[in-house]
N, C-alpha and C positions, 0 to 999 in steps of 0.2 A: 621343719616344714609343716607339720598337723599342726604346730602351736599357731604358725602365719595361716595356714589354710582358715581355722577358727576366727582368729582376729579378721581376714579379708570377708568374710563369709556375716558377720558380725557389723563390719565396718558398713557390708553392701546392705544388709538386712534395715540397719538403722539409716541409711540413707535414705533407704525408698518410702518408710515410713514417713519420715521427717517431711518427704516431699509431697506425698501424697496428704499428711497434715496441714501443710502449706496452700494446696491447693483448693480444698476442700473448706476451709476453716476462717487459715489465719487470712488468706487473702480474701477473703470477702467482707471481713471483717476490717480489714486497714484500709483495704480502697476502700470502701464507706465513711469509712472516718477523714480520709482524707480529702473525698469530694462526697458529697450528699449526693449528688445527682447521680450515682456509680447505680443505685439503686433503683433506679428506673430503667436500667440501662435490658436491653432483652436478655433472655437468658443466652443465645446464640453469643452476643456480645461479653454478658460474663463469663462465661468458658473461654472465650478467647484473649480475654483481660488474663483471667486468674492463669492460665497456660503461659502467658507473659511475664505476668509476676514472678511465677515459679521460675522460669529460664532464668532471669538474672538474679533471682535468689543465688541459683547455682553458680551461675557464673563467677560472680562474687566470692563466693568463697570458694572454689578449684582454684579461679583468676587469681586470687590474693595469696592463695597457699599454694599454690605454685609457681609463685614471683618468690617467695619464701624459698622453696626448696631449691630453685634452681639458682637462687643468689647463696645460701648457707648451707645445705644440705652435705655433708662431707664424703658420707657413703656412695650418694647419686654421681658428685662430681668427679669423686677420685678415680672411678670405672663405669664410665656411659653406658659402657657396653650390657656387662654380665650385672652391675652391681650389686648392691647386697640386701637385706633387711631396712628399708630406711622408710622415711616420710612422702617418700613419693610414691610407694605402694598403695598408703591410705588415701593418697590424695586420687588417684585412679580408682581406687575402691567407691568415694565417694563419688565421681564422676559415672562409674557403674549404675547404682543404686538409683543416681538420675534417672539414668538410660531406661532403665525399666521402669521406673514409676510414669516415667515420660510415653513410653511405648501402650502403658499399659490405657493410660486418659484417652489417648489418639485417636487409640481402637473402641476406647469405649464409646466418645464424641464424633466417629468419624465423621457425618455427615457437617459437624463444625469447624473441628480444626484435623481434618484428616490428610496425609499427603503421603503417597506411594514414597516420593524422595525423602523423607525422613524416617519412611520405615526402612529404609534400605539403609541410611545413613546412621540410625540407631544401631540395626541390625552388625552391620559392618562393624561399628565402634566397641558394641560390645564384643566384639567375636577379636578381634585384635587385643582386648582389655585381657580379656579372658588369657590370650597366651600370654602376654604379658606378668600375669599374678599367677599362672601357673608353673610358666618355667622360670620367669627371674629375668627376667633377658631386656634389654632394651626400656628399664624403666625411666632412664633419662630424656626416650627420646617419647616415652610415652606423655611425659610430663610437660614437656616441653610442647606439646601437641597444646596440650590443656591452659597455657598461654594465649592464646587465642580467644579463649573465653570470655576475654578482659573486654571482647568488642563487644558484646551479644547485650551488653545493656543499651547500649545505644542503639542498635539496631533494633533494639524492644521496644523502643518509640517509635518506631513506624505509624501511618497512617491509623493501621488494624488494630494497632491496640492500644489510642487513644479514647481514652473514657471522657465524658462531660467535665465541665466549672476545671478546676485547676489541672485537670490534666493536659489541657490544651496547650498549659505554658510546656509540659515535657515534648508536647508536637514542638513549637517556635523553636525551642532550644535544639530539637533536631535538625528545622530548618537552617538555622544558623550556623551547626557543627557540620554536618556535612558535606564533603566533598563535591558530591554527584547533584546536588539540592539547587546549585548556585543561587540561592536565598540566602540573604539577610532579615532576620528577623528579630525585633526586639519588643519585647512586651512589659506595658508601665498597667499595675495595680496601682487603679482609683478606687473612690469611695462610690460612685455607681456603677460599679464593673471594673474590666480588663480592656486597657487598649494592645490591640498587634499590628507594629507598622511593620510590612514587611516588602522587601526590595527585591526581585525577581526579574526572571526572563522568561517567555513563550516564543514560540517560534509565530513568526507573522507570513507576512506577503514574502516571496522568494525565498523562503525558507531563514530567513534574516531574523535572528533574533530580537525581539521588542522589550528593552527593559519598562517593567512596572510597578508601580508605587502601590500597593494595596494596605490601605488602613481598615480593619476591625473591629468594631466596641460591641464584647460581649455587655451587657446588662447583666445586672447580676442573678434575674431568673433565664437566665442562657442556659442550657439551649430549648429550655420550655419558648422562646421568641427565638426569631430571626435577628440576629446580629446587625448592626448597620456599618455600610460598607462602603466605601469612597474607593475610586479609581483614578490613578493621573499615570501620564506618562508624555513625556515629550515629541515622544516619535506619533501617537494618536490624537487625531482631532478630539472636541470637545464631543461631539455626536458617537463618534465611536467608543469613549470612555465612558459616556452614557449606556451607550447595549453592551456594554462588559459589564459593567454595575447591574443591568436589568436581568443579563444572562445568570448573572452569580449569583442574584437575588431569586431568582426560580430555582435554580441547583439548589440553593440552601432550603429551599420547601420540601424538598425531597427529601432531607435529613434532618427534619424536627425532630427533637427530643435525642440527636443523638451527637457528639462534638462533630466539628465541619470546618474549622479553619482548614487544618492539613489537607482534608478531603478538597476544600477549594479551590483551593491554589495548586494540587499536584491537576482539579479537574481545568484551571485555565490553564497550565502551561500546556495541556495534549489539545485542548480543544478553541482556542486562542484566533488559529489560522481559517478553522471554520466561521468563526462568529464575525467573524472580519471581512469575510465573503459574500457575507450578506449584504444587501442592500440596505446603504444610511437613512436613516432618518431626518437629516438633516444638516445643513452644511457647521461646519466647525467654526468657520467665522462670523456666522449672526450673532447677532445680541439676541440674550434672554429678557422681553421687554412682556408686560402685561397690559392688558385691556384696561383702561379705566371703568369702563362697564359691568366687569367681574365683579359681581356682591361679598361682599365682605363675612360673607357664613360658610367659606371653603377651606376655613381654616390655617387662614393664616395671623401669623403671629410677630411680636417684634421683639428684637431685643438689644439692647445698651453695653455697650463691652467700654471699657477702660484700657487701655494701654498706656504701660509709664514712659515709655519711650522709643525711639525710633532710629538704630545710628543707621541703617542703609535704607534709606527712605525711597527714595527712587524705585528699589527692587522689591521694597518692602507693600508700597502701593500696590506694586501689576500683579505681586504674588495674591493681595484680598480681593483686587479688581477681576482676577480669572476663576477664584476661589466661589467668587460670588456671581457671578458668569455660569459657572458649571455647575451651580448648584441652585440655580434659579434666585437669587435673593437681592432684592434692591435696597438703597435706601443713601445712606449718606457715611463719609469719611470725615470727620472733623479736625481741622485741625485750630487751635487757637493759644498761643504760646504755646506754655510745656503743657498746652492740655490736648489730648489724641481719645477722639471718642469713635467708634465703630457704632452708629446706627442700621440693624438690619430688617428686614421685612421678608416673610417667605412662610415656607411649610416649617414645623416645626423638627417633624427630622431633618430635612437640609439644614436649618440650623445648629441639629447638635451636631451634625455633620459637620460643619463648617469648625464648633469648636474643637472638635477633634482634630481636625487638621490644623490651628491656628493652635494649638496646644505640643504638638506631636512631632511640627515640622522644625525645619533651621528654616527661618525666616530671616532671622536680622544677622547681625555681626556682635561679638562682646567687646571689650575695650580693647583688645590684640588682633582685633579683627578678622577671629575667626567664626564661624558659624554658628550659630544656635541658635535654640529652642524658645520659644514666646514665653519666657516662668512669669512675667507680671504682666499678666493678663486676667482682669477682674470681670465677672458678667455682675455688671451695675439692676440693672432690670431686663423681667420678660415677662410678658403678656400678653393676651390672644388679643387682635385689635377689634375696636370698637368703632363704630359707624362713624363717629367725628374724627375717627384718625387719616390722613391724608395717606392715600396710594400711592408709594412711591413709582415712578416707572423703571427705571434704572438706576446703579450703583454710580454716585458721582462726587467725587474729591472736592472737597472746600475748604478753603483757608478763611478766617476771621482775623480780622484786628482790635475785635474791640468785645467783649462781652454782650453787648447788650445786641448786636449781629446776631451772635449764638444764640440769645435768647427768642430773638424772632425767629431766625431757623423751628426751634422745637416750638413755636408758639402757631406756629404754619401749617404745622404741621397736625397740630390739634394735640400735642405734648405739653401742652405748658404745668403741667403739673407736675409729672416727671424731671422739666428743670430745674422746679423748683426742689422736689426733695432730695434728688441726685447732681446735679450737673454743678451747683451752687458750694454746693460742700467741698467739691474739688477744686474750688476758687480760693476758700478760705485757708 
């Protein structure tokens, strides 16, 4: 018994260290390295990170060594009850070691990460551990406790302690994996940032659930910028997908400099019902139409897309035609043989806007005809427009038969040069 007393006494000693080296040290040091932006983050927020870190440090190895002990262990399985000397001593021992190093940060950070319930639950845990490695008794079932552990990683991605740049994918990936989230969310690294489409519900009018589409594009000095944010859903008008967009777009002001996907989407699903309450701005079914009179120095701009092809054509039009509707953007659909040009006009974020959605969505059909994504979709040209370029007023579908149509089209338009370096080449 004095040889175990030393070894648990040893085992506990070297735990706490271990963890308080972890918190202090290595975690400041990895999440740095991992996201640049960790280091900007407030000190309140690094406490609350590096306390994160440590937790599934732990969990990790109690979790995985005692899936070990309670699968192999011989001494634990053959007598649950009293058993003997084995490995699930050490593994309680180390779980100890936590407890205290854990207890001792809380007190030191309270006003950070301080909570009456985990000092009672620390407290508790160790006080159970303690008979446990004192008398012998119930190390199986003590073990077997510490199973549990295996969730606390994932529950370490919670909202709280998501850090800036790539940690925002371990927020999605939470949205995705849990239960209680009803989010789907899936996130593609590009080469000017992260897009996050993610699929969602808020509670609306009559308490009725509203599924929502919300697409994300960090930039890659995110979250030094506001992200841009697109909203759709079937069940709201285009006006009111507009004041969700505008609402989100203020919330995210509130959280400069700190990550804010998570925080947005858990702040539209509670507050969804209010915003909804309010008074529209405008009905859902006008056109987004402009002044001819509008001067040409507000900053709008155009751009040229390419598409190779089109197999649900029909669906595939009203999907750009509302795209471009809700995002204020005019101009022309071409189509002439196998050649499919997207001409747009608008602000220049509703256009990246647009490509993110025309990139991100299932738009068409593949040759089995099921859903997919826009992958050959080229931006040919963009440019901020210039006094001879023609204002378009609205988005309008045109079929050509003949090349030299299309060429008056962009020659109209005060493009003729444009077709000549671009539009021509895809004839050839």
């Amino acid at each position: 018994m004095e040889i175990n007393t030393k070894l648990f006494i040893s085992v506990i000693c070297t735990s706490f260290f271990t963890f308080q080296l972890l918190f202090y040290f290595v975690s400041y040091w990895f999440s740095a390295k991992v996201s640049p932006g960790f280091n900007s983050l407030s000190f309140e927020k690094k406490i609350e990170w590096n306390s994160r870190v440590v937790s599934t440090c732990h969990s990790l190895v109690v979790g995985i060594f005692g899936l070990y002990i309670f699968l192999f262990d011989e001494p634990t399985k053959t007598d649950p009850l009293w058993g003997g000397p084995s490995l699930a001593n050490v593994n309680i021992a180390i779980a100890s070691g936590y407890l205290i190093s854990d207890l001792s940060i809380m007190i030191l950070y309270w006003k950070v990460i301080g909570d009456k319930f985990f000092i009672i639950h620390h407290c508790a845990s160790l006080y159970a551990y303690y008979l446990v490695l004192k008398n012998g008794v119930l190390v199986y079932i003590g073990n077997y406790r510490l199973l549990a552990e295996l969730s606390s990683p994932f529950v370490n991605q919670r909202p709280k302690a998501v850090v800036i740049g790539n940690m925002d994918l371990f927020s999605s990936l939470t949205l995705s994996s849990s239960p209680h989230s009803a989010c789907r969310a899936r996130p593609t690294i590009k080469t000017d940032g992260t897009v996050f489409r993610i699929h969602t519900k808020a509670e609306g009018f009559m308490d009725a659930d509203i599924p929502l589409e919300l697409v994300f594009h960090l930039p890659v000095n995110y979250p030094s910028c506001l992200p841009g944010i697109s909203v759709n859903s079937e069940r709201l008008t285009r006006a009111q997908c507009v004041t969700v967009k505008e609402k989100l777009l203020e919330q995210a002001e509130s959280l400069m400099s700190e990550p804010m996907v998570h925080e947005l989407v858990l702040w539209i699903q509670q507050n969804l019902r209010h915003i909804l309450n309010q008074p529209e701005t405008g009905s859902g079914n006008e056109k987004c139409t402009f002044s001819t009179s509008t001067t040409m120095n507000d900053g709008l701009w155009i751009t040229l897309l390419h598409l190779d092809h089109m197999r649900a054509k029909t669906k595939y039009v009203k999907t750009v035609e509302k795209w471009a509707s809700d995002l204020r953007l005019t101009g022309r659909l071409m189509f002439m043989g196998k050649i499919i040009l997207i001409l747009l006009q608008g602000d220049r974020n509703n256009l990246k806007e647009y490509l993110i959605l025309q990139k991100t969505s299932k738009v068409d059909v593949d040759s089995s005809g099921k859903k997919c994504k826009e992958k050959m979709i080229s931006v040919l040209f963009e440019t901020k427009a210039q006094t001879e370029h023609k204002r378009f007023l609205a988005l309008e579908v045109k079929e050509y038969s003949a090349l030299d149509e299309l060429q008056k089209e962009f020659e109209t338009a005060g493009l003729k040069k444009l077709f000549s370096e671009f539009v021509l080449a895809l004839v050839k």
